[in-house]
C-alpha positions in Angstrom: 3.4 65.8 7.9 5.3 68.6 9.6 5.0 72.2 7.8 7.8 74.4 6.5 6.2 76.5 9.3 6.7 74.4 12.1 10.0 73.5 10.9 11.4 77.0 10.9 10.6 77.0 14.9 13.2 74.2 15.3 15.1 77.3 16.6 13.5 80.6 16.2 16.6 82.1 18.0 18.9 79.9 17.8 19.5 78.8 21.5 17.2 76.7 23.6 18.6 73.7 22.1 21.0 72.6 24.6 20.9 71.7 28.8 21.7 74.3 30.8 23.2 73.1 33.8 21.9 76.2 35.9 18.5 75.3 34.9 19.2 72.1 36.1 20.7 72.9 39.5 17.1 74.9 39.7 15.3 72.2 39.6 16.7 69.6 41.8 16.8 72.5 44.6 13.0 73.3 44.0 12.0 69.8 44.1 14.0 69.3 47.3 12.6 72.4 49.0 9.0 71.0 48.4 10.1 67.5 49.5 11.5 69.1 52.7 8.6 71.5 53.1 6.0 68.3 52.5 8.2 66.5 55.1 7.5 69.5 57.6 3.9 69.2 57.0 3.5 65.9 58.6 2.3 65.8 62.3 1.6 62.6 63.5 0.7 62.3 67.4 -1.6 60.1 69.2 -4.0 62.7 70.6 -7.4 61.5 73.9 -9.3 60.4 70.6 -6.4 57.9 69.4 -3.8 58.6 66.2 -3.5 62.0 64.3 -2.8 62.8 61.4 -2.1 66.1 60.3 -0.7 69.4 58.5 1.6 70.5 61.2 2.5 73.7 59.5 -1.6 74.8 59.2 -2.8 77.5 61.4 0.6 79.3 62.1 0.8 82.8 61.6 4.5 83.2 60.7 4.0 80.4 57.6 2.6 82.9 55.7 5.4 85.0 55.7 7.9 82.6 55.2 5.7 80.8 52.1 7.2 84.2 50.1 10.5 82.6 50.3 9.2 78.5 50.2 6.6 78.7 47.3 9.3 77.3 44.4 6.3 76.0 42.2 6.3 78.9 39.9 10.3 78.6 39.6 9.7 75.1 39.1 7.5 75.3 36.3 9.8 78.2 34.6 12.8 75.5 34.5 10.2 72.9 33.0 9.2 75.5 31.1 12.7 75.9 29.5 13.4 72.0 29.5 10.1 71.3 27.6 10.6 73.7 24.9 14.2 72.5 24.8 13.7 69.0 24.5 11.1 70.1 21.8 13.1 71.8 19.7 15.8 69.3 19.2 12.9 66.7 18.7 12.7 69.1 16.0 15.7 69.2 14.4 15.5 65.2 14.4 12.3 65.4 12.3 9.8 64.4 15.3 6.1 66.0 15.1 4.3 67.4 17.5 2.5 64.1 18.3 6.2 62.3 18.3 6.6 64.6 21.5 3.4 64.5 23.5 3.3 60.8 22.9 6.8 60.7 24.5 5.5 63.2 27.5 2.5 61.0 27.8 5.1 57.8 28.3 7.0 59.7 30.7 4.7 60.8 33.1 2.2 58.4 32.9 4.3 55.2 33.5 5.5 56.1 36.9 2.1 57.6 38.2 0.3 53.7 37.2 2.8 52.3 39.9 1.9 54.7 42.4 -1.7 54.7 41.9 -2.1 50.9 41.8 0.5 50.5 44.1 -1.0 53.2 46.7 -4.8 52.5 46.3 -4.1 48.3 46.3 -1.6 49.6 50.1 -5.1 50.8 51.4 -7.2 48.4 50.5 -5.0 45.7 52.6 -5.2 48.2 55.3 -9.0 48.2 55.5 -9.4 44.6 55.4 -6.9 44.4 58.2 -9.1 46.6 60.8 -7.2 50.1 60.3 -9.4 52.6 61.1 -11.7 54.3 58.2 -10.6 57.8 59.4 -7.0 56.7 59.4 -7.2 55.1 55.8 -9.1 57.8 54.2 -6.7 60.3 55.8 -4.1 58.5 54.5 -5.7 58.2 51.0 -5.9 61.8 51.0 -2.6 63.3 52.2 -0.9 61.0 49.4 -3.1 62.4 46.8 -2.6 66.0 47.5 0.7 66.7 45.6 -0.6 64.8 42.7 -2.2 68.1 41.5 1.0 68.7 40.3 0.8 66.0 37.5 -2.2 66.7 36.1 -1.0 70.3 35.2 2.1 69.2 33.9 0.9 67.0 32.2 -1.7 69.0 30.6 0.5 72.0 29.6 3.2 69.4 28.0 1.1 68.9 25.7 0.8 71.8 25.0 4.1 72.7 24.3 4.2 72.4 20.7 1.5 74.9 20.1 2.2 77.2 22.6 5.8 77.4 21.2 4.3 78.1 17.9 2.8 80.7 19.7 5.8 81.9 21.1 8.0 82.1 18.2 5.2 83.9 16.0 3.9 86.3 18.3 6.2 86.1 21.9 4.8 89.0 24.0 1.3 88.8 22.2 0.9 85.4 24.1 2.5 86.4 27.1 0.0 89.3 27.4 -2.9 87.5 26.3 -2.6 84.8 28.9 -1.8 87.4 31.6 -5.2 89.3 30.8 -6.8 86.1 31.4 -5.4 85.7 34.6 -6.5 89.1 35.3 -9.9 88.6 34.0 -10.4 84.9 35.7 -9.3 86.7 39.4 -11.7 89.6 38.4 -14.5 87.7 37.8 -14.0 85.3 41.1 -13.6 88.7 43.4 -16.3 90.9 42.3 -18.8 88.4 40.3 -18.2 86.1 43.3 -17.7 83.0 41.2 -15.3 81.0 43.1 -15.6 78.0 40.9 -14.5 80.5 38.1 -11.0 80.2 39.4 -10.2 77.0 38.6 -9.6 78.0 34.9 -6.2 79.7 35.9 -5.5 76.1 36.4 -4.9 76.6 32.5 -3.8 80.2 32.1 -1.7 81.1 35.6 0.8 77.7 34.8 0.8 78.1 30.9 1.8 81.6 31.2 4.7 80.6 33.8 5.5 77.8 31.8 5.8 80.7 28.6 8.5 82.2 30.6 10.5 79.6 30.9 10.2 79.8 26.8 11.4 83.3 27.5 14.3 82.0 29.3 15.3 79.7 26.8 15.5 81.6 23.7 18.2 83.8 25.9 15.7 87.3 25.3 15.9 87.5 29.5 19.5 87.1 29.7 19.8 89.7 27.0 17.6 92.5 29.1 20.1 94.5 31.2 20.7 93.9 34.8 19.2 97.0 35.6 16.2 95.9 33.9 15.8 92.6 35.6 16.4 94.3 39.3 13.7 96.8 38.3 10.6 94.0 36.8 11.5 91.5 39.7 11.4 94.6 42.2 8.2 96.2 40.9 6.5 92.2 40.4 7.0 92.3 44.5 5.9 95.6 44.8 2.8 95.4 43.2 2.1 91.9 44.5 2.6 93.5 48.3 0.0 96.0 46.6 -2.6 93.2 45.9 -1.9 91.9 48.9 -2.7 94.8 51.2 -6.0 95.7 49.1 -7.7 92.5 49.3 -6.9 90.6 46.0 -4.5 88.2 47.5 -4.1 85.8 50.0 -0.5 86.6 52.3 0.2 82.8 52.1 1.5 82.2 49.0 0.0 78.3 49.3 -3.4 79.6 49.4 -2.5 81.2 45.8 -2.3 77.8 44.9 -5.7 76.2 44.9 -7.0 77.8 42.7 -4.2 79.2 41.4 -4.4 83.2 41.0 -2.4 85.8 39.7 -0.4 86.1 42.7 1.5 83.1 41.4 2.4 85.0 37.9 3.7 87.7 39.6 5.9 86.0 41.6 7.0 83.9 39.2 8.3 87.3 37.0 10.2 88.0 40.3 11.9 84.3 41.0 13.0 84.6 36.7 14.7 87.8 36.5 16.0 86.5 40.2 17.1 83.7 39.1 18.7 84.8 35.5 20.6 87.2 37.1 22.2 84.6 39.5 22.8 82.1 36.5 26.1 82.9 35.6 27.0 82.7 38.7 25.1 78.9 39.7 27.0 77.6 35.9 30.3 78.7 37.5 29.8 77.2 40.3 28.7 73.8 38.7 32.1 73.7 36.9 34.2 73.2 40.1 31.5 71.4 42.1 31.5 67.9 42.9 27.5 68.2 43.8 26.8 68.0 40.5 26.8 64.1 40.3 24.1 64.6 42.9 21.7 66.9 41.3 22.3 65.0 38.2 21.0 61.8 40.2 17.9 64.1 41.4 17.2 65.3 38.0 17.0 61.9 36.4 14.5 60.8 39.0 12.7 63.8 39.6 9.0 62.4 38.9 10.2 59.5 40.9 10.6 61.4 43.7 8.0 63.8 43.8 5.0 61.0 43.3 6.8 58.9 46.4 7.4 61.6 48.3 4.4 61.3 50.3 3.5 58.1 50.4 7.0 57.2 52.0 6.2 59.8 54.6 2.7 58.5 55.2 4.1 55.0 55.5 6.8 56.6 57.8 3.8 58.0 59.7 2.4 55.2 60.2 5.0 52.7 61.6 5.6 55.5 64.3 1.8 54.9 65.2 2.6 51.3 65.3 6.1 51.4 67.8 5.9 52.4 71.1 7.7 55.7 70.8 7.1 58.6 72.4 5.4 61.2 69.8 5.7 65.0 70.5 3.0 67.3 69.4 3.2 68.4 66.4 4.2 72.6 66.9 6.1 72.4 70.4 9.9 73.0 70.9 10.7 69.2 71.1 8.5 68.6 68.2 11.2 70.7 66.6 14.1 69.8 67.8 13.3 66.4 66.5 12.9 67.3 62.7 16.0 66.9 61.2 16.2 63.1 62.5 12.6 62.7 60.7 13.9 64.5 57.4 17.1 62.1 57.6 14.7 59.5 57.9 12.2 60.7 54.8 15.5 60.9 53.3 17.0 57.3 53.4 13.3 55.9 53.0 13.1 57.9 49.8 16.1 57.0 48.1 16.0 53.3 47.4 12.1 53.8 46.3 14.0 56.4 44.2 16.6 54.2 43.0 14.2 51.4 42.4 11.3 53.1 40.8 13.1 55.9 38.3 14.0 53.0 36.0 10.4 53.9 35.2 11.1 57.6 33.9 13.5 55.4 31.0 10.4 54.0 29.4 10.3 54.4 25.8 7.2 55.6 24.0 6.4 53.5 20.3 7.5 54.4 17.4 4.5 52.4 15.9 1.1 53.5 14.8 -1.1 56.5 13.5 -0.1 59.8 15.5 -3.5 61.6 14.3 -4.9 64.3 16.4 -8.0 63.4 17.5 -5.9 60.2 19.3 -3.1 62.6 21.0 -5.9 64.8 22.4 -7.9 61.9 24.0 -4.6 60.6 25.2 -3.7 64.3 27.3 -7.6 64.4 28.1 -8.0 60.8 30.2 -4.5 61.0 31.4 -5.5 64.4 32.9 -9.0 62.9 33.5 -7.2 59.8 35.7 -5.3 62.3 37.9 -8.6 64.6 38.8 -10.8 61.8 39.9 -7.7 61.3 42.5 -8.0 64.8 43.6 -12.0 64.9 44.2 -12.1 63.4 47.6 -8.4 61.8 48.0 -7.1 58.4 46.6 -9.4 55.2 47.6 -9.3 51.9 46.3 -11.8 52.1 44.0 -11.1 55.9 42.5 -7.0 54.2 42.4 -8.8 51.4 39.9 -10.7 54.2 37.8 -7.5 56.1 37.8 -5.5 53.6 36.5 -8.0 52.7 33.9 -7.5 55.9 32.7 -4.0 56.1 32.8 -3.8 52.7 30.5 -6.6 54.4 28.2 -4.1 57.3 27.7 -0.8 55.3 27.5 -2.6 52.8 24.8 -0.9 52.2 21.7 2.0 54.6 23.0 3.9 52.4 25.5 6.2 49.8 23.8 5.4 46.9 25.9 8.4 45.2 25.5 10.9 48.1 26.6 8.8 48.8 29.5 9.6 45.6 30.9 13.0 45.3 30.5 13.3 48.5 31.8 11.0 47.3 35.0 13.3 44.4 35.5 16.8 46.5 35.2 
């Protein structure tokens, strides 16, 4: 049963209750930066030892510069941030618990990434019976399962959205520090105790602390600091990340902040919010008079969709090149280039009907029926994380796709109504 307590943070402010249609603009532009910037990645070229497949964009000096500018993750997770604690909150209002909503979240995400994974690691198992190269599949298996990172995350700090808005609404800034001096002490201890596996716990505390500003940005307390304010944190955030930078702490490339995550990450996440607040006025005005909003509307509602496809359309894309006799430039030179916007057309129309097909997925309802304890929801979040890390180890083969999945049903049981989920499968 839900306690007076956890009732009165239905709306601790009284905003953060309703879409914001800046927020959502946000999102759909993140997602499609990192779609583009994944399409960029791909090099495929037929090299003296036969196909290649590779990170086009690795090794170039100016990439690090311009991942300052590219690296929308942390803005990404700010807007889910806000949406989570959102949706959450009118849950709320309805009477839903805390285990109503990670159920739901569980549903949500889950469904779609069971398709992909079976779907993906059943693709290369008919490619290594065929004859494909080993080195081809496994390359394969691994580009796909790169992004996927992103899931696990996610998933893990949903469900911790109830608690870490209970958190937020009893003791905001105390939690917002609190996280921050564990990213502090996490980077401290990998740099100077030279524990590098140590750094995989801001997996936890760098994307729950962005994800608490996008808490911030709900209950309005950003848009209420003065413009002055925000020009001064988002300027000082750069300043002392250029700081950290220049003494060692940090890499330049802001994707090299990524794995592990480091505190790089939560600076420039402070910079890309008080960036972005003070343009929101601004994005909601122009989404009033714009006709693109039926399009980042479409995004939005298939956002998961799109981000687990993503690569494995461009892998598949990949690999019918390798299979017609087309001329391949190298990935890098001038007529490599000059040829990119016909391939991000092409990752474009590929994507969309996979997109159109496949979100009918994200409309999966979670049940309503039976016992919401604790002990249940926590083992539920555990092997659904569980299912996406085994995928991450060495890259997506056919038998870690089967272990994955088997986790992935071991999280969705008892939470999936059956029924819906194939009616929404066959709409």
């Amino acid at each position: 049963m839900k306690s007076d307590t956890t009732a009165q943070m239905a709306r601790p402010h009284g905003t953060g209750t309703a879409r914001d249609a800046s927020v959502d603009v946000i999102r759909s532009l993140c997602l499609v930066v990192v779609v583009a910037l994944h399409a960029l990645m791909v090099g495929v070229s037929v090299g003296p030892q036969g196909p290649v497949l590779e990170n086009a964009l690795d090794g170039n000096p100016w990439f690090s510069s311009l991942s300052w500018l590219v690296q929308v993750m942390p803005l990404f997770f700010i807007a889910g941030g806000f949406s989570s604690v959102s949706q959450w909150r009118r849950m709320q209002l309805r009477g839903s618990t805390a285990g109503d909503y990670v159920r739901l979240r569980l549903v949500r995400l889950l469904v779609p990434a069971v398709v992909l994974v079976a779907s993906v690691g059943t693709g290369l198992l008919i490619l290594a019976v065929a004859g494909v190269p080993g080195e081809m599949v496994e390359t394969a298996g691994y580009r796909i399962s790169q992004p996927l990172w992103f899931l696990a995350v996610y998933l893990g700090c949903s469900a911790l959205v109830p608690l870490m808005a209970s958190a937020h609404g009893k003791a905001g800034l105390p939690t917002l520090v609190g996280l921050a001096l564990a990213i502090v002490a996490v980077d401290t201890g990998r740099l100077f105790m030279e524990l590098p596996a140590l750094g995989h716990a801001n997996l936890a505390f760098v994307w729950l602390f962005i994800q608490q500003l996008g808490f911030w940005l709900a209950d309005g307390r950003v848009g209420r600091m003065s413009r002055a304010a925000r020009k001064w944190i988002a300027g000082l955030s750069l300043v002392l990340l250029v700081h950290l930078f220049a003494s060692g702490w940090y890499s330049g490339d802001m994707f090299s902040n990524l794995n592990p995550p480091t505190g790089a990450l939560a600076l420039l996440a402070i910079a890309q919010l008080m960036v972005f607040s003070l343009a929101q006025k601004r994005i909601r005005r122009w989404t009033e008079r714009s006709k693109a909003m039926s399009l980042v509307r479409l995004v939005g509602s298939k956002a998961m969709t799109i981000y687990l496809w993503h690569m494995p359309v461009m892998v598949s894309l990949a690999g019918l090149l390798l299979m017609v006799p087309v001329h391949l430039p190298v990935p890098g030179t001038a007529e490599w280039w000059l040829s990119r916007p016909v391939w991000l057309v092409a990752v474009a129309c590929a994507l969309l009907p996979v997109a159109r097909r496949l979100g009918r997925l994200e409309l999966v309802s979670a049940s309503s029926k039976g016992p919401l304890t604790h002990p249940r929801i926590l083992l539920g979040a555990v092997s659904g994380v569980a299912g996406v890390v085994v995928l991450l180890v060495d890259g997506i083969t056919p038998g870690m796709a089967f272990l994955s999945v088997v986790l992935f049903l071991c999280a969705l049981w008892g939470h999936l109504d059956l029924r819906k989920a194939g009616a929404a499968a066959q709409r």
